[in-house]
N, C-alpha and C positions, 0 to 999 in steps of 0.2 A: 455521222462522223463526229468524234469528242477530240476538242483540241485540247491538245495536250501541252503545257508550258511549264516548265521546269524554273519556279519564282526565285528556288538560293541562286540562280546564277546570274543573272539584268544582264546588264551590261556588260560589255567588257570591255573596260576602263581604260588606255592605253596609258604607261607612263609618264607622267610629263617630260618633256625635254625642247632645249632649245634646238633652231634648225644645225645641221652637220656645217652648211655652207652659208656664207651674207650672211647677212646682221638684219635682225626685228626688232623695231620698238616699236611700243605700243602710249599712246595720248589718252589715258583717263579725266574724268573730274565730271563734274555737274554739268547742267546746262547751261550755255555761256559761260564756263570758267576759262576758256580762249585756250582750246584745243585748237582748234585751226590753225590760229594764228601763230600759234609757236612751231608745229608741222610746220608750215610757211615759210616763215622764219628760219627755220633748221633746213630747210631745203633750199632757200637761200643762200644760207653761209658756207652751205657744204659744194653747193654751183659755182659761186663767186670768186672765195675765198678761199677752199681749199682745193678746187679745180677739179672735183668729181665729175663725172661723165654722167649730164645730166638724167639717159637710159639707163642707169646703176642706180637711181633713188627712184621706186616708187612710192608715192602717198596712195593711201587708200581711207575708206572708211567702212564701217559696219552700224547698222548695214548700207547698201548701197554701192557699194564697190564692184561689182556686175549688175547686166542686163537685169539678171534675175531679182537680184538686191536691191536694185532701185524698186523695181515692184514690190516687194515685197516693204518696205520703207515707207512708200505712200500709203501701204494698205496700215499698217503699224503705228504711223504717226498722223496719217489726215481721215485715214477711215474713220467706218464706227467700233463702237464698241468691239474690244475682245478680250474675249475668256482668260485668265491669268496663262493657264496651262496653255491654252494657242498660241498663246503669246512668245510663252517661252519656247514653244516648237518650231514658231515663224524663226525668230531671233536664231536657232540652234539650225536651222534650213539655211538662211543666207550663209551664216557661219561654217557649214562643212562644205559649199558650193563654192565660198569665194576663196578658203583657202587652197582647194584642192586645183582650182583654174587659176587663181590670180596669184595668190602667195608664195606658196611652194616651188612654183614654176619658177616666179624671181629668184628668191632665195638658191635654186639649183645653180643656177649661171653666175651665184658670188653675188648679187644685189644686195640693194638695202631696202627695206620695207619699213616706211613711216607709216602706223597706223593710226588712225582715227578712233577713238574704242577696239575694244577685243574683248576676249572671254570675261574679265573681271566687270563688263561693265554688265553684262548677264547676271552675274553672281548678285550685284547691288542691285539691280534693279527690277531683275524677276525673281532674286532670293529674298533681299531686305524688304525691297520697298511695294511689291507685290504679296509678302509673306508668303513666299515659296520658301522650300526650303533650300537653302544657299549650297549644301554642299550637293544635293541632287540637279542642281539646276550647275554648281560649279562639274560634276560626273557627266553631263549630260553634254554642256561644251566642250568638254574635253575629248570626250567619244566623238562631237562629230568635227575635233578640229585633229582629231586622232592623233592625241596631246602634245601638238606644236606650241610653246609656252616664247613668248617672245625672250631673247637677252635681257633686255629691260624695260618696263613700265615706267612711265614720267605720271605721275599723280599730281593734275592741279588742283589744291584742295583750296576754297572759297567757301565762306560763310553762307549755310543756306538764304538768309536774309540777306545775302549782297550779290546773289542769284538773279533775288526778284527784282534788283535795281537794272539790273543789266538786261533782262529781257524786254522784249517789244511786247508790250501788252496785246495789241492788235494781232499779231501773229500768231500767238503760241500753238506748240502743235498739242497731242494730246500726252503726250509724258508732261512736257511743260503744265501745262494744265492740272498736272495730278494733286499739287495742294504742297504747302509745305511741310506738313506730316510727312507727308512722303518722300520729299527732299531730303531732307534731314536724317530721317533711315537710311537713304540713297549714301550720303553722304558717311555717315559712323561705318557704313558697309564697307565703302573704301577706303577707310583710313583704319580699319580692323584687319581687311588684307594686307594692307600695306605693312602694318606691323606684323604681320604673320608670315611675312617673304620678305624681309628687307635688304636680303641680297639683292632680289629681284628688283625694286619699288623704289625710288627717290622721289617723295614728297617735295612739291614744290608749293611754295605760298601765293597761290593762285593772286593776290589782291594786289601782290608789286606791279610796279611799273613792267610794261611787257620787254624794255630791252633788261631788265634786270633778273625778270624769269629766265628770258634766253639764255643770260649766261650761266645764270645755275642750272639751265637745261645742259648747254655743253658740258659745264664742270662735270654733271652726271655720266654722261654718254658716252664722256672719250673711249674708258676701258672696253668696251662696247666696240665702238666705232674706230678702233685700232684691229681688229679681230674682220672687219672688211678693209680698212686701207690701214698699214702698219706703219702708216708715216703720219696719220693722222696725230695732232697732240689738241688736247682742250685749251679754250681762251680760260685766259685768269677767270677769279670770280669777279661782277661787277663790285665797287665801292662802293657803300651807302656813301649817300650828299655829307652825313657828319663824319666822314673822314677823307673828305675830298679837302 
């Protein structure tokens, strides 16, 4: 028997678009640039203060975000060694599993989806900072997110050298680890996207103070976050100290 495979056709690439129902963002930036903590934050304000139902905000992350994704996570970041290309398959596996269980399902029922990374952080880091190439590795997230593209992306962008200040040395996993060559690739990858979708992307200056990120996180988001509650409005931006 001769397998037959027909190479003009790969993939098939599904459109991008954002979901029909609920609201997706997604939390980019380096390691330690305080993704967490502004998901946190934003899931805060939107519980407290603007009275959301706290079952209408999921957080998640990638990977990690299911059964499956935590495994795959440990084997990714505490294992040994893996192959560029495995890498990017593992990464692209949690990715079509936890949209199609966790994400979509939300978003069906009107939610709101705060992500922890998503496909862009694929593109930087098995395209750039791996030397993959970026836009088969951005085809390949997309096929298996069968191109769910969030509303909006929040880019914290931090200096690679003020990265290395913020991580726990004793910790790191093995992306940490990768060197700051790598970083820094990591890094121009997502402020290359970011300029290449700026509908999409609001760059935030990862190095402010985190209540001053936050509010330029809302100032971002409102449009967004009006499209799940229509009553929703943005807080002002925060004042620098020299205009207080």
């Amino acid at each position: 028997m001769t397998l037959q495979i027909d190479a003009t056709r790969g993939l098939r690439i599904p459109a991008p678009h954002p979901p029909r129902r609920g609201a997706f963002l997604s939390f980019e930036g380096g390691e330690a640039a305080g993704k967490s903590t502004q998901i946190a934050m934003l899931r805060e304000h939107l519980v407290s203060e603007r009275h959301v139902a706290e079952d209408l905000v999921l957080t998640t992350r990638e990977p990690g975000g299911t059964a499956l994704g935590a495994q795959i996570r440990d084997l990714l970041l505490h294992g040994e060694h893996v192959e560029a290309r495995a890498e990017a398959l593992l990464y692209a596996a949690d990715r079509a599993h936890h949209i199609a269980t966790v994400v979509r399902p939300h978003l069906a029922r009107g939610g709101l989806v705060l992500a922890d990374r998503y496909l862009d952080s694929s593109i930087a880091y098995q395209g750039a900072g791996r030397a993959l190439d970026p836009e088969e590795i951005g085809s390949l997230s997309l096929w298996a997110a069968d191109g769910l593209l969030p509303h909006r992306t929040i880019l914290l962008d931090v200096p690679t050298e003020a990265l290395d200040d913020r991580r726990d040395p004793a910790g790191k996993d093995r992306l940490e680890q990768a060197g700051r060559e790598f970083h820094a690739a990591v890094r121009q990858e997502f402020l290359d996207l970011a300029a290449a979708e700026p509908d999409r992307f609001a760059v935030i200056d990862g190095t402010l103070p985190r209540e001053e990120v936050h509010a330029q996180v809302l100032a971002s988001v409102g449009e967004v976050l009006a499209l799940f509650d229509p009553t929703f409005e943005p807080a002002p931006p925060a004042r620098h100290r020299d205009e207080a």
